[in-house]
PDB file of N, CA, C and O in Angstrom:
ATOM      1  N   UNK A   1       0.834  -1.184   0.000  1.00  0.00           N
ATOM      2  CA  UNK A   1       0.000   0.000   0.000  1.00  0.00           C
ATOM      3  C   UNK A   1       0.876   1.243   0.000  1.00  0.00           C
ATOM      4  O   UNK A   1       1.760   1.463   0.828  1.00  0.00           O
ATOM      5  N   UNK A   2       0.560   1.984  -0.951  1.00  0.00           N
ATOM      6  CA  UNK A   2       1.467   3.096  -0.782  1.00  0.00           C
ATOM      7  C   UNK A   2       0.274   4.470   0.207  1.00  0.00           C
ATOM      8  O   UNK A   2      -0.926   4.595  -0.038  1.00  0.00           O
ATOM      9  N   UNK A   3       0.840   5.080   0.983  1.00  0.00           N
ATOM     10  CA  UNK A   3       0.278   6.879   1.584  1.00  0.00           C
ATOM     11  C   UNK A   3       0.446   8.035   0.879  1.00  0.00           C
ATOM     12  O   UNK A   3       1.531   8.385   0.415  1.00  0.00           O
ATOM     13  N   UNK A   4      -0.643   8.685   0.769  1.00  0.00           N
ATOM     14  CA  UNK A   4      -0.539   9.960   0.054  1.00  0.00           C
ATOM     15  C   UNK A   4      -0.927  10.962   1.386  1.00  0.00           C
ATOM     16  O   UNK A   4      -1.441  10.766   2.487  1.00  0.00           O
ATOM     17  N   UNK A   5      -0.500  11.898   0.806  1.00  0.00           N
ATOM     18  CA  UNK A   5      -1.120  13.202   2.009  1.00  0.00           C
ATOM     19  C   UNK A   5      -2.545  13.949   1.111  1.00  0.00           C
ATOM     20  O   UNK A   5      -2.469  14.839   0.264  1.00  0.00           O
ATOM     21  N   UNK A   6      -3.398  13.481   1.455  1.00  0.00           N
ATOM     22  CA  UNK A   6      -4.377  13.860   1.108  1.00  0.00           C
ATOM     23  C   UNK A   6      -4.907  15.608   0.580  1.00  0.00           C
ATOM     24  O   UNK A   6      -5.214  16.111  -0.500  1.00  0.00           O
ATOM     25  N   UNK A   7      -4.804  16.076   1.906  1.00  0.00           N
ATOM     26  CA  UNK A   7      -4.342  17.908   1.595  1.00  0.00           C
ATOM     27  C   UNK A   7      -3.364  18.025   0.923  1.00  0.00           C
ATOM     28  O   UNK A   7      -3.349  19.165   0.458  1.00  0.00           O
ATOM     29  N   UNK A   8      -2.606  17.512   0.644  1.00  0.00           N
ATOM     30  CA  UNK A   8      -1.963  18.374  -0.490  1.00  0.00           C
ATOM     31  C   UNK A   8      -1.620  17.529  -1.682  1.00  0.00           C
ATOM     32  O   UNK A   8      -0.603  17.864  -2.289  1.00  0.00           O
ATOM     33  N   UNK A   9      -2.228  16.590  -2.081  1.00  0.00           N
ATOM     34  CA  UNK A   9      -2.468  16.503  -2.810  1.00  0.00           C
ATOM     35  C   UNK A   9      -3.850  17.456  -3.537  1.00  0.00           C
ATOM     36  O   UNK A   9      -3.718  17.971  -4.647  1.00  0.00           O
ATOM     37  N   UNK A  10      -5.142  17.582  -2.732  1.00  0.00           N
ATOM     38  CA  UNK A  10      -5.836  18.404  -2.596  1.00  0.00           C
ATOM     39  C   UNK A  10      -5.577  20.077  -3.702  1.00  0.00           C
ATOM     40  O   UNK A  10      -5.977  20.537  -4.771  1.00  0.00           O
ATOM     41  N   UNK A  11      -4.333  20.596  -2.156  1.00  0.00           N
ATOM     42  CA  UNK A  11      -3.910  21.865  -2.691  1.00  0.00           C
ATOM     43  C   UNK A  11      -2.683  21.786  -4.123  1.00  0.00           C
ATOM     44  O   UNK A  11      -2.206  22.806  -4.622  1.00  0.00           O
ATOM     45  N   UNK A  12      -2.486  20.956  -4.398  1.00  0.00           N
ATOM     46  CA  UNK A  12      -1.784  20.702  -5.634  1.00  0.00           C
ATOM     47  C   UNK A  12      -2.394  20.456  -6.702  1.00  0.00           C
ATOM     48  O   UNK A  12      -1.696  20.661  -7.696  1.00  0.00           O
ATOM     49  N   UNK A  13      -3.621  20.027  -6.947  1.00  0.00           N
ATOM     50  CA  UNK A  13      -4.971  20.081  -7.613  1.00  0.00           C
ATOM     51  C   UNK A  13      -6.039  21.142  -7.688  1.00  0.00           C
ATOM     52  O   UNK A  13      -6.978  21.251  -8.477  1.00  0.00           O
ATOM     53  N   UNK A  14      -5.643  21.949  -6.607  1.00  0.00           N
ATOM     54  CA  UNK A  14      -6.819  23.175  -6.658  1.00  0.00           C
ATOM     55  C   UNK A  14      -7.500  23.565  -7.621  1.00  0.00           C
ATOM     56  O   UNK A  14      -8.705  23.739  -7.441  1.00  0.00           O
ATOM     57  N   UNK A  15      -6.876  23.826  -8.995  1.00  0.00           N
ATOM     58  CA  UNK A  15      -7.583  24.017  -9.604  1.00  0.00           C
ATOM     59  C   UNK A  15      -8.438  23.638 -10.343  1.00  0.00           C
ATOM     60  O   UNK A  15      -9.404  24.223 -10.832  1.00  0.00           O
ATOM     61  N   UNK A  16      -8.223  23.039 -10.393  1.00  0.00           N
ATOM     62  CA  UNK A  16      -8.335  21.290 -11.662  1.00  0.00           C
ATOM     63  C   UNK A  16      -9.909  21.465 -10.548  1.00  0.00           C
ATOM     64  O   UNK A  16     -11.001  21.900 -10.914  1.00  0.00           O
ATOM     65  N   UNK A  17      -9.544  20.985  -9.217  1.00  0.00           N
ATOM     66  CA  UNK A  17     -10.598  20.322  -8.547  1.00  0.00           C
ATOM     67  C   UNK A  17     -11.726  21.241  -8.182  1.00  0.00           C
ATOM     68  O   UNK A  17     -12.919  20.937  -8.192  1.00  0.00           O
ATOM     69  N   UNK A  18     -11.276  22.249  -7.899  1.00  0.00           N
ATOM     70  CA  UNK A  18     -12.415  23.943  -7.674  1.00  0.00           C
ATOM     71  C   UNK A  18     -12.963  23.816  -8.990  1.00  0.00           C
ATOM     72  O   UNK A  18     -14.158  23.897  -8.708  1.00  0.00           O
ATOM     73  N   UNK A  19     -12.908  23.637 -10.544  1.00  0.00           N
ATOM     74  CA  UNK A  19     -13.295  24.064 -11.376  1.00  0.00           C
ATOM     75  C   UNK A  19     -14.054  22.578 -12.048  1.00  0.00           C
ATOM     76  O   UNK A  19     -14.883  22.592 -12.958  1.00  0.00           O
ATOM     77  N   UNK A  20     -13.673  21.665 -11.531  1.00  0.00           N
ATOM     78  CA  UNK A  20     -14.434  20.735 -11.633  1.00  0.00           C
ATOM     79  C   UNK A  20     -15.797  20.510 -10.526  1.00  0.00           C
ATOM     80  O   UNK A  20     -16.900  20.065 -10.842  1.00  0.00           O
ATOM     81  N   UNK A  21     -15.379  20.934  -9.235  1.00  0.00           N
ATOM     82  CA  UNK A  21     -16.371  21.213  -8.335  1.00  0.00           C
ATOM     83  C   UNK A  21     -17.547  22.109  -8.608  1.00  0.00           C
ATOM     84  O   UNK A  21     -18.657  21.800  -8.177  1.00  0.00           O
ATOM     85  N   UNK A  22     -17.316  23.418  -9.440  1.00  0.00           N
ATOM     86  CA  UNK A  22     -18.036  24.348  -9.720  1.00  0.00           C
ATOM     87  C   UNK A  22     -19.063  23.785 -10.646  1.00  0.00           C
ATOM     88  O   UNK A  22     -20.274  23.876 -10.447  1.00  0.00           O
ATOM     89  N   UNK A  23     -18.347  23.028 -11.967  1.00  0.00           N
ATOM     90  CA  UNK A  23     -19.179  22.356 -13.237  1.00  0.00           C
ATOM     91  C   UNK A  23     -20.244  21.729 -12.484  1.00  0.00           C
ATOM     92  O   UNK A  23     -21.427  21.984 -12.711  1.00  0.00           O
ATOM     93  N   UNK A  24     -19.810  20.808 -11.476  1.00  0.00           N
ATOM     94  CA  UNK A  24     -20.759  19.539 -11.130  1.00  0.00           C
ATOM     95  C   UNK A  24     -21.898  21.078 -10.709  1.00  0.00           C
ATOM     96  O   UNK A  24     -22.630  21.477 -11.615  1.00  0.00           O
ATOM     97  N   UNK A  25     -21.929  21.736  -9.470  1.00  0.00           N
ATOM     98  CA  UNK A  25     -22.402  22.575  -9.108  1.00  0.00           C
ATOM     99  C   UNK A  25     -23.590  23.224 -10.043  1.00  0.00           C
ATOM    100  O   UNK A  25     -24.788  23.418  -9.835  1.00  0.00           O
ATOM    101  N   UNK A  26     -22.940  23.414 -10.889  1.00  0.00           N
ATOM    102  CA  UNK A  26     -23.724  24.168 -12.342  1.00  0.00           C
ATOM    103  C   UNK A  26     -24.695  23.349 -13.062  1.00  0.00           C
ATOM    104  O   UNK A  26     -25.732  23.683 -13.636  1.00  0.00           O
ATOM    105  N   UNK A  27     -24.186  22.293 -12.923  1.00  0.00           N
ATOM    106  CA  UNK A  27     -24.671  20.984 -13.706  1.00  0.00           C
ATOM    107  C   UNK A  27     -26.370  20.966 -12.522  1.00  0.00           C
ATOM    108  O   UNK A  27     -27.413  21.567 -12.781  1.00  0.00           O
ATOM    109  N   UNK A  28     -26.182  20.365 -11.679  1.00  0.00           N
ATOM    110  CA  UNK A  28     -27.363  20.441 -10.751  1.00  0.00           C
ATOM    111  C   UNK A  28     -27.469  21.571 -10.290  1.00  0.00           C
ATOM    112  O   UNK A  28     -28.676  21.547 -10.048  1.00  0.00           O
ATOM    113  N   UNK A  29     -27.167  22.464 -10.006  1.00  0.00           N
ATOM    114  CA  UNK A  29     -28.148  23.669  -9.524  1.00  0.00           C
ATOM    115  C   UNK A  29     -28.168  25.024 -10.577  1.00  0.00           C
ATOM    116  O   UNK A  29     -27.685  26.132 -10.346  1.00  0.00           O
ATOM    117  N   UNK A  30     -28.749  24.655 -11.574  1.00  0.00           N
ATOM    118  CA  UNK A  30     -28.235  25.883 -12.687  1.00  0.00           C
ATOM    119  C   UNK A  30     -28.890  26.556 -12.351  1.00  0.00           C
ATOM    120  O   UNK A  30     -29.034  27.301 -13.321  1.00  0.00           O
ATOM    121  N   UNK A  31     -29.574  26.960 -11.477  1.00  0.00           N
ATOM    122  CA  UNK A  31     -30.339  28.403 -11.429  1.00  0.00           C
ATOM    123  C   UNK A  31     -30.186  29.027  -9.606  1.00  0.00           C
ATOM    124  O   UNK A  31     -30.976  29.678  -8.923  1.00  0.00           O
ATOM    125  N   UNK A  32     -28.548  28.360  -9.239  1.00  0.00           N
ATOM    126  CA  UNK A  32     -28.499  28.764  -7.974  1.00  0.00           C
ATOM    127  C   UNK A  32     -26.912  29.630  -8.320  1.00  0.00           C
ATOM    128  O   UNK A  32     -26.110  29.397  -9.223  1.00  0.00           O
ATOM    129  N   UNK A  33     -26.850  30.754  -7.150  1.00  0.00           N
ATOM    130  CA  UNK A  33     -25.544  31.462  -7.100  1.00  0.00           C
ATOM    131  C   UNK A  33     -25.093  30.892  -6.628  1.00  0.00           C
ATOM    132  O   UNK A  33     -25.612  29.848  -6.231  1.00  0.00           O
ATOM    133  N   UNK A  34     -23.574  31.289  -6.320  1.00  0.00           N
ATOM    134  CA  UNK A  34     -22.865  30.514  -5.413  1.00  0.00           C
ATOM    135  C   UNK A  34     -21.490  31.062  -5.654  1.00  0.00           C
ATOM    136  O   UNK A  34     -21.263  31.560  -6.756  1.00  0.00           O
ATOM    137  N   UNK A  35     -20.359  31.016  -4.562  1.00  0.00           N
ATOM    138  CA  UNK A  35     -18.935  31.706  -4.984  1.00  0.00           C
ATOM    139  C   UNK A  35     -18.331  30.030  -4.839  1.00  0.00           C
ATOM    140  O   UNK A  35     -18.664  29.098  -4.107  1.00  0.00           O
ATOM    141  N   UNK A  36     -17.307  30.178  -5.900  1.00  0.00           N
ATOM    142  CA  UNK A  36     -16.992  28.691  -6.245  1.00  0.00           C
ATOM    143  C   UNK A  36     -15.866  28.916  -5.309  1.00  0.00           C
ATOM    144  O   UNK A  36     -15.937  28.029  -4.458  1.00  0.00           O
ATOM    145  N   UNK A  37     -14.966  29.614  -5.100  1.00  0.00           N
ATOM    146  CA  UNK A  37     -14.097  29.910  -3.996  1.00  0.00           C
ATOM    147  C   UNK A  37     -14.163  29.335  -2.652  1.00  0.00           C
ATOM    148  O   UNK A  37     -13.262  28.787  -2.017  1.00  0.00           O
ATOM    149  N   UNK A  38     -15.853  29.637  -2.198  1.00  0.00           N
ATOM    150  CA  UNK A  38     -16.095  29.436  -0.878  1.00  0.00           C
ATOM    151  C   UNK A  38     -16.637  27.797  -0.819  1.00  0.00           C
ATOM    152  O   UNK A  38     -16.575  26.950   0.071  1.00  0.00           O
ATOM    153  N   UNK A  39     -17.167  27.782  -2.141  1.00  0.00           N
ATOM    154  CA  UNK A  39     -17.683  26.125  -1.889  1.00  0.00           C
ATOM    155  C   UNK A  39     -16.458  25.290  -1.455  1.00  0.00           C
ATOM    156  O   UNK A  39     -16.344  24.526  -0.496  1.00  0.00           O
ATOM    157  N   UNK A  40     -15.370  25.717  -2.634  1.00  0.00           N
ATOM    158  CA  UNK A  40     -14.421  24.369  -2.783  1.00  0.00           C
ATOM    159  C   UNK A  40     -13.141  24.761  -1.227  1.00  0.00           C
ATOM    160  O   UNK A  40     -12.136  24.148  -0.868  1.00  0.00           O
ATOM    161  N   UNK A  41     -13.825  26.051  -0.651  1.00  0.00           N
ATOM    162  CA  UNK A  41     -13.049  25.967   0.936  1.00  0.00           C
ATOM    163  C   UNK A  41     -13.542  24.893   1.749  1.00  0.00           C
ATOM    164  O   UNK A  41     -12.909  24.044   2.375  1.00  0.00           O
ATOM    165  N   UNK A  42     -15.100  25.118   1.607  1.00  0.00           N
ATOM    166  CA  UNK A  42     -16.076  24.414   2.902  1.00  0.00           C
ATOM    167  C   UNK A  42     -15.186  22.844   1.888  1.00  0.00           C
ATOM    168  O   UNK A  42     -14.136  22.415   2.367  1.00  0.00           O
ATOM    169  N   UNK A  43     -15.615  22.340   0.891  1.00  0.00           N
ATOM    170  CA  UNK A  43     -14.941  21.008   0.135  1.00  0.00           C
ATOM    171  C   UNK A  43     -13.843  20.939   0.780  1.00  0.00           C
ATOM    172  O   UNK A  43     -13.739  19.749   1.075  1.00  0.00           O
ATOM    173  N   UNK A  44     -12.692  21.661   1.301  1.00  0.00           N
ATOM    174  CA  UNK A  44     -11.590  20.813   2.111  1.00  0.00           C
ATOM    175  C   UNK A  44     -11.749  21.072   3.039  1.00  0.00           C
ATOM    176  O   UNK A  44     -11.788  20.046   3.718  1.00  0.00           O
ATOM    177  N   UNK A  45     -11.886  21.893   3.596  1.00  0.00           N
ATOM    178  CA  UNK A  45     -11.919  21.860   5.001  1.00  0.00           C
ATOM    179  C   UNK A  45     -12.877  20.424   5.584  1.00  0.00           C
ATOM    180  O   UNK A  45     -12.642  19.849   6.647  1.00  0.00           O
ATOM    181  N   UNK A  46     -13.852  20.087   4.721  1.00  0.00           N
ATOM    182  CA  UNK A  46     -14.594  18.413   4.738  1.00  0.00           C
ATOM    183  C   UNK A  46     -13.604  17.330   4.949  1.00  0.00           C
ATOM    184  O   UNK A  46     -13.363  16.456   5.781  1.00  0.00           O
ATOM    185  N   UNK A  47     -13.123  17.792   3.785  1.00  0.00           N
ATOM    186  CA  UNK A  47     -11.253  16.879   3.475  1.00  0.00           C
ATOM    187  C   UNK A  47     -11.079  16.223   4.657  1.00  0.00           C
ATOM    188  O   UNK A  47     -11.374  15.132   5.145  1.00  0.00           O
ATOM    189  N   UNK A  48     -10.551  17.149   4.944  1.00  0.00           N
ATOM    190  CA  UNK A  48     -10.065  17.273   6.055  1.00  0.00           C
ATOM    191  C   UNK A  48     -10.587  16.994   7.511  1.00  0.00           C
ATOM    192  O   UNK A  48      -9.690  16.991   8.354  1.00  0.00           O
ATOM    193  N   UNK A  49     -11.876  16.755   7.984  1.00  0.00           N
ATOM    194  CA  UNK A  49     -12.205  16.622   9.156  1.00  0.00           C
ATOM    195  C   UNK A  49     -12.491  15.110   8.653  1.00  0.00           C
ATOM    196  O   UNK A  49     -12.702  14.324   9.577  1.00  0.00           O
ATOM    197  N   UNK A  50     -12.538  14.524   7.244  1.00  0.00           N
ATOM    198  CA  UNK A  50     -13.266  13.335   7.233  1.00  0.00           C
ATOM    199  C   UNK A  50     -11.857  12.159   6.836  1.00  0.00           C
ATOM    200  O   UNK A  50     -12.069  10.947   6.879  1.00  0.00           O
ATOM    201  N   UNK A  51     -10.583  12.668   6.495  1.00  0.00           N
ATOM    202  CA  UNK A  51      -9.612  11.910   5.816  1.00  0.00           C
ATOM    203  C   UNK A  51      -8.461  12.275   7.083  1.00  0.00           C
ATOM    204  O   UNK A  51      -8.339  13.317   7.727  1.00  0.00           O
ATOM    205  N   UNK A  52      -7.638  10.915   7.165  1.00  0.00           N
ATOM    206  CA  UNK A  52      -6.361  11.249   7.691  1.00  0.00           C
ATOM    207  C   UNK A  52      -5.675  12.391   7.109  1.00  0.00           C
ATOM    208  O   UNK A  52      -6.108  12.988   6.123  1.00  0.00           O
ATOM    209  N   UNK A  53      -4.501  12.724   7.781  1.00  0.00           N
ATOM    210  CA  UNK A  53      -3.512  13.712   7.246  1.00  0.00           C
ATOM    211  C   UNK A  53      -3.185  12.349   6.257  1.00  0.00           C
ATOM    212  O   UNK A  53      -3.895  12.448   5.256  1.00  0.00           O
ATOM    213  N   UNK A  54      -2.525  11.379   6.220  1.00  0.00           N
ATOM    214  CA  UNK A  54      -2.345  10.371   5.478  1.00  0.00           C
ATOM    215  C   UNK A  54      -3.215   9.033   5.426  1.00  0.00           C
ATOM    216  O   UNK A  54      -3.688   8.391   6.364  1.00  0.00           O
ATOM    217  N   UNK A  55      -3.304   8.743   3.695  1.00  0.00           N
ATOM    218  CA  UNK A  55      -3.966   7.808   4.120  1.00  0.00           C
ATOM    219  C   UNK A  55      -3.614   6.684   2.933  1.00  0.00           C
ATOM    220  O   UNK A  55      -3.268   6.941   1.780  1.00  0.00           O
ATOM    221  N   UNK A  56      -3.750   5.722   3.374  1.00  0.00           N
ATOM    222  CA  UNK A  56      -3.283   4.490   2.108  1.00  0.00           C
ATOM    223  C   UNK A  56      -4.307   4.218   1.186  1.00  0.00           C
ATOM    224  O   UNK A  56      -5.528   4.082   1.266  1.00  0.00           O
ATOM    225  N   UNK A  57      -3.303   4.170   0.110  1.00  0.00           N
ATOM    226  CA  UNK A  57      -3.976   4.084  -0.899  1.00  0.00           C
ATOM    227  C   UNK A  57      -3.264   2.799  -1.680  1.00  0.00           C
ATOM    228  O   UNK A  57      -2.045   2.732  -1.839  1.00  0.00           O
ATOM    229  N   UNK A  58      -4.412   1.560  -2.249  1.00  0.00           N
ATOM    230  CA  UNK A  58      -4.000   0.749  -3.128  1.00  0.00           C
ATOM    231  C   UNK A  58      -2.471   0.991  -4.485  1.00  0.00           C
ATOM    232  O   UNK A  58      -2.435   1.899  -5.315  1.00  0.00           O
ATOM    233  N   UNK A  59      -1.553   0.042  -4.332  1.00  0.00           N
ATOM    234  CA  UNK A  59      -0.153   0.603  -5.304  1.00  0.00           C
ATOM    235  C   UNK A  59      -1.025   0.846  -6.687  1.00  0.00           C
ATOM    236  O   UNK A  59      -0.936   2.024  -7.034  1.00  0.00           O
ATOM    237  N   UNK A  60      -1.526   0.357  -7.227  1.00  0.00           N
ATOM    238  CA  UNK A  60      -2.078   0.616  -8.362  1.00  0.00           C
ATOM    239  C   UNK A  60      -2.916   1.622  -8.751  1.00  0.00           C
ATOM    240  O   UNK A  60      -3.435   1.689  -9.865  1.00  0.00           O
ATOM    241  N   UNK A  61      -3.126   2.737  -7.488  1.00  0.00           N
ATOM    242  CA  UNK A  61      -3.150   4.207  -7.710  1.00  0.00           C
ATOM    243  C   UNK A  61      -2.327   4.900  -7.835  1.00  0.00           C
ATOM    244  O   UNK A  61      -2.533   5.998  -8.351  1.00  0.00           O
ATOM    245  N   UNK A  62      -1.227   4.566  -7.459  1.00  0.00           N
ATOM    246  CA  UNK A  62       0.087   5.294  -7.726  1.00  0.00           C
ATOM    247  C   UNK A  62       1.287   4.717  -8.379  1.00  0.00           C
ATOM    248  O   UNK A  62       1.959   3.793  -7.919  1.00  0.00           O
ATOM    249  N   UNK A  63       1.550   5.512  -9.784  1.00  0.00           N
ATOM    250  CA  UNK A  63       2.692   6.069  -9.874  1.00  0.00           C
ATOM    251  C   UNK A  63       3.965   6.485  -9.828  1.00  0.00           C
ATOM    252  O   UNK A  63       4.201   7.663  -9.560  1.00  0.00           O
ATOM    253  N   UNK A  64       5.173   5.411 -10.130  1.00  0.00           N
ATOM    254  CA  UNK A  64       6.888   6.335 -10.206  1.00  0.00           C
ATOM    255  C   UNK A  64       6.556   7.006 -11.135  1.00  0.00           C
ATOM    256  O   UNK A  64       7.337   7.828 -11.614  1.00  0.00           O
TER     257      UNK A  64
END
């Protein structure tokens, strides 16, 4: 089993993942506002109360 650090993998994705977060967002609530900023904060800070700082992950998710 290999460990990843979850947050930062997270914050190393930010964008990718905020802007994919937003689509889904758009996708089901197209007729709601919303600051995509603040969603994809409350989204880690979730991360985070629900995932180790590390956590194992199957080798065949990862990568040399």
């Amino acid at each position: 089993m290999a460990r990843i650090k979850v947050e930062d993998i997270v914050d190393h994705l930010d964008r990718e993942f905020r802007k994919a977060l937003e689509n889904t967002l758009e996708e089901h609530f197209p007729n709601e506002n919303f600051d995509a900023r603040d969603v994809f904060r409350t989204f880690k800070r979730k991360i985070r109360r629900k995932c180790n700082t590390w956590e194992n992950v199957p080798d065949r998710f990862v990568e040399d």
